[in-house]
N, C-alpha and C positions, 0 to 999 in steps of 0.2 A: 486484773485491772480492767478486763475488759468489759466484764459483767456490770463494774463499778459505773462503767462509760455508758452503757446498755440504760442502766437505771436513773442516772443523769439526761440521758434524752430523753426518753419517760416525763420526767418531772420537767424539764425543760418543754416538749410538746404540751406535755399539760397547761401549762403557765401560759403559753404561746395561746391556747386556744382560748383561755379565758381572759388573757387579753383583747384575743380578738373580738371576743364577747364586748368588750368594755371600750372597742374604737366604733361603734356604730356605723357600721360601713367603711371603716376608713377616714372618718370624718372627724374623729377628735386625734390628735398627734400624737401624744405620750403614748396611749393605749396601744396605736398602731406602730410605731418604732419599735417597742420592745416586743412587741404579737411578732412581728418581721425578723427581732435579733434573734429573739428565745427559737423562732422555727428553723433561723441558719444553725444556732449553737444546735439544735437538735437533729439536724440533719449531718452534721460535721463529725457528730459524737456516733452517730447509727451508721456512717462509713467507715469509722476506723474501728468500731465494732463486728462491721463482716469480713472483716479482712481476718477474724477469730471464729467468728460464730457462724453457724450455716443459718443462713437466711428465712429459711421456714421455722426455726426456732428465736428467731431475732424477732420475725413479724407477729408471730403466734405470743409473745411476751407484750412486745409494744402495741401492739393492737387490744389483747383483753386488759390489761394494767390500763392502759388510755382512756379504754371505756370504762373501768371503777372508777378511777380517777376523775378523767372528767364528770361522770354522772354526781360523783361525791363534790364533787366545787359547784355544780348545776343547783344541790339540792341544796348546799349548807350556804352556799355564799351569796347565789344570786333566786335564794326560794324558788326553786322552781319544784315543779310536782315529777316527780317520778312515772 
């Protein structure tokens, strides 16, 4: 279950950063409340996580998954160049 929780904050930071993409600074509301929620549910989910998994295999997932991730929503959603 814990790997399940691992991969849920993953996509949960993802969502968060491409929200945050989409509050302009902070400046438009919806974007920025859910950029804010999706980063707690992802930080909530990456604690009860290391209470299982050792932490330089937690980071080493969340961190390369994050950057495919995000780069793939960078490229597909909001065109950006590679």
């Amino acid at each position: 279950m814990h790997w399940l929780y691992l991969f849920i904050a993953v996509i949960a930071e993802t969502l968060g950063t491409s929200f945050l993409k989409m509050s302009n600074g902070f400046t438009q509301f919806f974007p920025s409340l859910l950029a804010v929620a999706l980063f707690c549910i992802a930080l909530f989910l990456s604690a009860i996580t290391l209470k299982y998994i050792a932490i330089g295999i937690v980071y080493a997932i969340w961190s390369g998954l994050g950057i495919v991730l995000v780069t793939l929503v960078g490229y597909f959603y909001f065109k950006q160049n590679l």
